[in-house]
C-alpha positions in Angstrom: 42.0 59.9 -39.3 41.9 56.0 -40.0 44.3 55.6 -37.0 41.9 57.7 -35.1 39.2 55.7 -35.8 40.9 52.6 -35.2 42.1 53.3 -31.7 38.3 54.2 -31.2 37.4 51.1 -32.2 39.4 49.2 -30.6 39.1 51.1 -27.1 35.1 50.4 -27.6 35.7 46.4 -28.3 37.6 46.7 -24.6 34.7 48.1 -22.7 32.4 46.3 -24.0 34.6 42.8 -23.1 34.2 44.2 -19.6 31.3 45.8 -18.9 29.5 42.8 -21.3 29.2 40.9 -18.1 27.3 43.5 -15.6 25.4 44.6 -18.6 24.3 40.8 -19.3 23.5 40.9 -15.0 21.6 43.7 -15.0 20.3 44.0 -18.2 19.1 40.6 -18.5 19.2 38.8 -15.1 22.1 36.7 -16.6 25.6 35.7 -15.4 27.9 34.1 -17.4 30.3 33.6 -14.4 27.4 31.8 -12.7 27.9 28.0 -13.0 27.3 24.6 -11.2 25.0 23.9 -8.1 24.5 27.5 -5.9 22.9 27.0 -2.7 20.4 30.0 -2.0 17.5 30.5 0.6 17.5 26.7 1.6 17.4 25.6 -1.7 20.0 24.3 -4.4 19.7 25.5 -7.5 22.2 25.0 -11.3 23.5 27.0 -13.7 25.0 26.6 -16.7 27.4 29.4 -17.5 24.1 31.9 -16.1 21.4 30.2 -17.2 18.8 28.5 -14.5 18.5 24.7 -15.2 14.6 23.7 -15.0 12.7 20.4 -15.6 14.5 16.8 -16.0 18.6 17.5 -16.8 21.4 15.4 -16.6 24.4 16.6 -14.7 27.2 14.5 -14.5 25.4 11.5 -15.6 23.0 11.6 -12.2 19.3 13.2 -13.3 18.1 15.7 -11.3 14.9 17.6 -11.0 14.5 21.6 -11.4 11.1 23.3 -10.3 9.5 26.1 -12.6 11.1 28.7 -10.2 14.6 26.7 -10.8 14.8 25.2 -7.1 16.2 21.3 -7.1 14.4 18.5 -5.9 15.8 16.6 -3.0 14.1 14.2 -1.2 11.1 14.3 -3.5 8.8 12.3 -5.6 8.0 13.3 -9.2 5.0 11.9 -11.2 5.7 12.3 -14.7 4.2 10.9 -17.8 2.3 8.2 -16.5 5.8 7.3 -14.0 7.2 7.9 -10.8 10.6 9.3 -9.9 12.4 9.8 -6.7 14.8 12.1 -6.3 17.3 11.4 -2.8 18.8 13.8 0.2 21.6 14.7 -3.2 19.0 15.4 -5.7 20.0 12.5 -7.8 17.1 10.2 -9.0 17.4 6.8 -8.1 15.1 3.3 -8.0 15.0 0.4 -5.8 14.7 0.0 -1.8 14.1 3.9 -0.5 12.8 5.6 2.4 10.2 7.9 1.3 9.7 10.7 4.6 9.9 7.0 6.8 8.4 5.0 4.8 10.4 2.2 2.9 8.7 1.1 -0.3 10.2 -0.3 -3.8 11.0 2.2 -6.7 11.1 0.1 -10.3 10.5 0.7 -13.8 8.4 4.6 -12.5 6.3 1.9 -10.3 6.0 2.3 -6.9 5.7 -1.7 -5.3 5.5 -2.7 -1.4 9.2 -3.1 -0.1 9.0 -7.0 0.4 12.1 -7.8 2.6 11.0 -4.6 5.0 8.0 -6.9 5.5 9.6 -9.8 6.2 11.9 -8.4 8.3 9.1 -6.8 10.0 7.6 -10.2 11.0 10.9 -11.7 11.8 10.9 -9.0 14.4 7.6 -9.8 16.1 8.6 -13.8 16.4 11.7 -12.7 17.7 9.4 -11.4 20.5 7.5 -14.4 20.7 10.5 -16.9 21.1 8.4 -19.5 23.4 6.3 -20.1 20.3 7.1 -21.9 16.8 5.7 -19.7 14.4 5.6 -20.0 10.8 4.3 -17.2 8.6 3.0 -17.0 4.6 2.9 -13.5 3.1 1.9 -13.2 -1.0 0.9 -9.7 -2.3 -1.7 -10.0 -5.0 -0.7 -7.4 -7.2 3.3 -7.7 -7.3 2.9 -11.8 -6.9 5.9 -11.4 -4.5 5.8 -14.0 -1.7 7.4 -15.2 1.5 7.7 -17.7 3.6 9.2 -17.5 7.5 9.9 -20.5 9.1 8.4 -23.2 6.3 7.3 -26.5 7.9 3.9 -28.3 8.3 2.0 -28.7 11.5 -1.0 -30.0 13.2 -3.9 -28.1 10.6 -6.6 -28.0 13.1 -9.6 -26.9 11.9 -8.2 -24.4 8.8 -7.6 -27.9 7.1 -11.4 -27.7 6.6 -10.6 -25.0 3.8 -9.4 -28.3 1.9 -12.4 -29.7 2.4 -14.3 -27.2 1.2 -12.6 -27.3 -2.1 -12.6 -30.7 -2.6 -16.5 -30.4 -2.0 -17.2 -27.9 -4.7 -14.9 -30.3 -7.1 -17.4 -33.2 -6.2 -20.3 -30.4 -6.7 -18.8 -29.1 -10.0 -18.6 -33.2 -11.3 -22.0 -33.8 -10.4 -21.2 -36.1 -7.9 -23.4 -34.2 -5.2 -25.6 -31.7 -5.0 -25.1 -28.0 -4.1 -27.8 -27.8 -2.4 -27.3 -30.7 0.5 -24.0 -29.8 0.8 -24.4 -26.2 2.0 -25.7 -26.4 4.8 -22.7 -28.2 6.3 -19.9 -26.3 4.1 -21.9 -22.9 6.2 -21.9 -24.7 9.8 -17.6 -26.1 8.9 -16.5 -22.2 7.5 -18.2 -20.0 9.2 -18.5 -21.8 13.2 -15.8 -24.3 12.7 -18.4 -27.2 12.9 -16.5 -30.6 13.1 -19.8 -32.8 12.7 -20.1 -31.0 8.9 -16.4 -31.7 8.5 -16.7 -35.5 9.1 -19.8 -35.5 7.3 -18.9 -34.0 4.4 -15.9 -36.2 4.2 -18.1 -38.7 4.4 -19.9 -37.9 1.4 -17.0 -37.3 -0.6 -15.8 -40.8 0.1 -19.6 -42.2 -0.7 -20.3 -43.1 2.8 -16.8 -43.9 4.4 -14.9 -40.9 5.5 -11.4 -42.6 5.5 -12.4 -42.6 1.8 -13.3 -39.2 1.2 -9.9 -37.8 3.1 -8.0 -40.1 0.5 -9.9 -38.5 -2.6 -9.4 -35.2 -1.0 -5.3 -35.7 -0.1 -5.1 -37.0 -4.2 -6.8 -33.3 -5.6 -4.6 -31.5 -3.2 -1.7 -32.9 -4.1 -2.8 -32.3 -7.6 -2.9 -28.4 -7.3 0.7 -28.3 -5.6 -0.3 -28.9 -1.8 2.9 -30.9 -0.6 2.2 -30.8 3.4 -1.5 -31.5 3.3 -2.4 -34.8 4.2 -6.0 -35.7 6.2 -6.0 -38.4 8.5 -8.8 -38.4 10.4 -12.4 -36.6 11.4 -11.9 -34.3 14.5 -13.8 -34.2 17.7 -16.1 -33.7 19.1 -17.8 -34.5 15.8 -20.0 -37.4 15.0 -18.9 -39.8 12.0 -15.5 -39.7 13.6 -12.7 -41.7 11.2 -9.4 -42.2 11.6 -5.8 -44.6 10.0 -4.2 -44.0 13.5 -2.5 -41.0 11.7 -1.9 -36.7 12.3 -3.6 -34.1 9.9 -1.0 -31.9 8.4 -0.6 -29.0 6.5 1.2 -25.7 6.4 1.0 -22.3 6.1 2.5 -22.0 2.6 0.3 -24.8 1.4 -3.1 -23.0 2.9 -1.5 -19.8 1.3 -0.8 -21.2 -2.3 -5.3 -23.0 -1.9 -6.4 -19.1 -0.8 -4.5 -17.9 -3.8 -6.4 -20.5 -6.2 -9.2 -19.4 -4.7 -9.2 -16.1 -4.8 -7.8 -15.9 -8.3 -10.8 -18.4 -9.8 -8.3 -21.1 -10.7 -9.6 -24.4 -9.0 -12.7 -25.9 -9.5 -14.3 -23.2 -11.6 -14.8 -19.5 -11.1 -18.2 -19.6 -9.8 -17.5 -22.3 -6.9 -14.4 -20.0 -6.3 -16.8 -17.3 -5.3 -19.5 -19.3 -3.8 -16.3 -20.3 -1.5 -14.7 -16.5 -1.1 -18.4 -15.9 0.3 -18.0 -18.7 2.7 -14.5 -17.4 4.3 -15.9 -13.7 4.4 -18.5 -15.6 7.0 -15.9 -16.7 9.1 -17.4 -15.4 12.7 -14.1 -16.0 14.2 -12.9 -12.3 15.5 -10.1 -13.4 17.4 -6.9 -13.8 15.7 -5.6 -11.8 12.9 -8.8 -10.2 12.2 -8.4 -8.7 15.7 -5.4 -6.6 14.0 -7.4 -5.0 11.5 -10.1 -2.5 11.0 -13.9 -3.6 11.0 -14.1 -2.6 7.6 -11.8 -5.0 6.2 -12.9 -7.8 4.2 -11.0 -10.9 5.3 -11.7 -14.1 3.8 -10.3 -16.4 6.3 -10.7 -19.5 8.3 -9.0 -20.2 11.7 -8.1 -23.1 13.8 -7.3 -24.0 17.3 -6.6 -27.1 19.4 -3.7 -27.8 22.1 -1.2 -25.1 22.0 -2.1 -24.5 18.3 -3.6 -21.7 16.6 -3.8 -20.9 12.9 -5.3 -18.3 10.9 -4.8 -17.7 7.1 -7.1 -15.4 4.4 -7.5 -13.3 2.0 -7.6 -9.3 2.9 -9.5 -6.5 0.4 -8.1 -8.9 -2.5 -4.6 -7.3 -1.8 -2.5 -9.7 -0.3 -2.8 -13.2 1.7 -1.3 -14.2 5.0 -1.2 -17.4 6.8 0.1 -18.4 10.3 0.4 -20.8 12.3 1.6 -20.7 15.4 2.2 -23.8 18.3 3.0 -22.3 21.8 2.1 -18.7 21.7 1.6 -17.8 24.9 -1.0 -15.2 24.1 -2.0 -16.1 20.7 -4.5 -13.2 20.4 -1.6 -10.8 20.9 0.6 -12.5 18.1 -1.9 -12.3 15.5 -3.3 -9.1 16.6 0.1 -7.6 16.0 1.0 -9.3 12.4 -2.0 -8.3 11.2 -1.4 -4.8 12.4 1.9 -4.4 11.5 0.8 -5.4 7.6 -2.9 -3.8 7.6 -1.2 -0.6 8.5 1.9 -0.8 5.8 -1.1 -1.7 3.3 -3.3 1.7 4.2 -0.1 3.4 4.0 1.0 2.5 0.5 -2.6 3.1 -0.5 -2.7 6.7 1.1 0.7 6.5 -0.7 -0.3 5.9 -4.4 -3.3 8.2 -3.9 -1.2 11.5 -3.6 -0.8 13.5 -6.4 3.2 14.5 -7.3 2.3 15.9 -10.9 4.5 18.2 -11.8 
């Protein structure tokens, strides 16, 4: 009898050992045979000895991303916790330079931030097409702080010198050395029409009469906020209370880019003035260069300049980032500008649309 319950027993452990997997299939929807990444209906999906992976899981030491119904993330972004994630063509999350759907953009920390050096080479591209010209560009982004500089070295300033002159006007204002009030007027008619009498003039009363005077004051306080390539020589023409020491204006592109940035972040003069002059450069009626690369909506804080074969522009756009060029030679300067301020208005309204999308998962 014991023998007969035995072999019983022992037939019953054997069936079980093999039917245990079908009746784990079919009686719960798991297989235990079922393990690793299984490709099904366009989608990759991983088990663990049956069970469905979901959520965050590390394989392998790569993370991956499971859906609710199991399927892996590939080529996807994931919002998580306050963080972003991206997840490649493999499924494995990574950070750094990537190509979102065609669009290259920076991955650090769960942070999205513009991709930099795509910019940059972005630019290098369009003076490439411009080789007749000597171009030299200044790109900071407001948020990130992350700069560059293509081609670094002063030039003739032209008229967007006059942004110097502007500050150093407010200084004299803040000091009580003039008045606000007569000084307007002419800081209007420099910014916003490019008026060289107001230029000379306000020089002139800068330097208490002598306008040689007032572009030596104005060279010292440049110097003293980090200007290195900014020197004023002389009035321009045709102007009234001309002035001259034989000598070129200069300045550069990283030099107007590093006064815009003081500007716009209230750090020279005092905050006020730094408004009072944002207000100024949003006046700017000049439509023709990098503004012409940019929707009407935008607000640009800029001031241009143009004599010779030079043209500059440089400002401030929407408070997100700051670009400066200046250019000597462009054949079609209009065309230049129009198409760097394109080519970075549109990657800007792209990573906006960009960060506005919801990947909550």
């Amino acid at each position: 009898m014991i023998k007969k319950i035995f072999k019983i027993v022992i037939i019953g452990i054997v069936i079980g050992i093999l039917t245990y997997p079908f009746y784990c299939w079919y009686g719960y929807g798991v297989n235990i045979f079922l393990h690793g990444f299984v490709q099904k209906d366009n989608y990759t999906y991983h088990y663990e000895h049956g069970i469905m992976n979901k959520g965050l899981r590390n394989i392998d030491g790569n993370y991956y991303y499971f859906d609710e119904d199991g399927h892996m993330f590939q080529d996807e972004i994931l919002y998580l916790n306050d963080k972003y994630y991206y997840f490649d063509l493999e499924g494995k999350m990574q950070e750094g330079n990537i190509v979102y759907k065609g669009f290259n953009i920076v991955l650090e920390n769960g942070q999205f931030k513009k991709d930099i050096d795509y910019l940059k080479n972005g630019l290098n591209k369009i003076i490439e097409e411009n080789k007749e010209a000597t171009i030299s560009i200044y790109y900071k982004d407001l948020e990130s702080r992350n700069s560059f500089i293509i081609n670094d070295m002063p030039m003739y300033p032209c008229s967007i010198i006059k942004i110097g002159v502007m500050v150093e006007t407010f200084e004299k204002i803040a000091l009580g050395n003039l008045t606000y009030e007569d000084c307007y007027p002419y800081l209007w008619a420099m910014i916003t029409y490019s008026d060289n009498t107001s230029y000379n003039y306000l020089l002139r009363l800068i330097g208490d009469g002598d306008g040689l005077t007032g572009a030596m004051i104005t060279n010292e306080y440049l110097e003293s906020l980090g200007l290195t390539d900014t020197k004023i020589h002389h009035g321009l023409l045709e102007g009234e209370y001309y002035f001259t020491d034989g000598n070129s204006n200069t300045s550069s592109a990283k030099d107007i880019g590093l006064l815009l940035e003081l500007i716009n972040d209230g750090k020279v003069v005092n905050q006020e003035s730094c408004q009072q002059m944002k207000d100024l450069l949003l006046a700017c009626l000049d439509d023709t260069a990098l503004a012409s690369g940019m929707s009407l909506d935008v607000e640009f804080a800029h001031k241009s300049g143009w004599a010779y074969e030079y043209y500059h522009d440089g400002g401030i756009v929407n408070d997100d980032y700051i670009i400066v060029v200046f250019s000597d030679g462009a054949l079609d300067y209009q065309k230049l500008m129009g198409k760097i301020a394109k080519f970075l208005y549109n990657y800007e309204l792209y990573f906006e649309q960009f960060l506005n999308k919801k990947y909550i998962k």
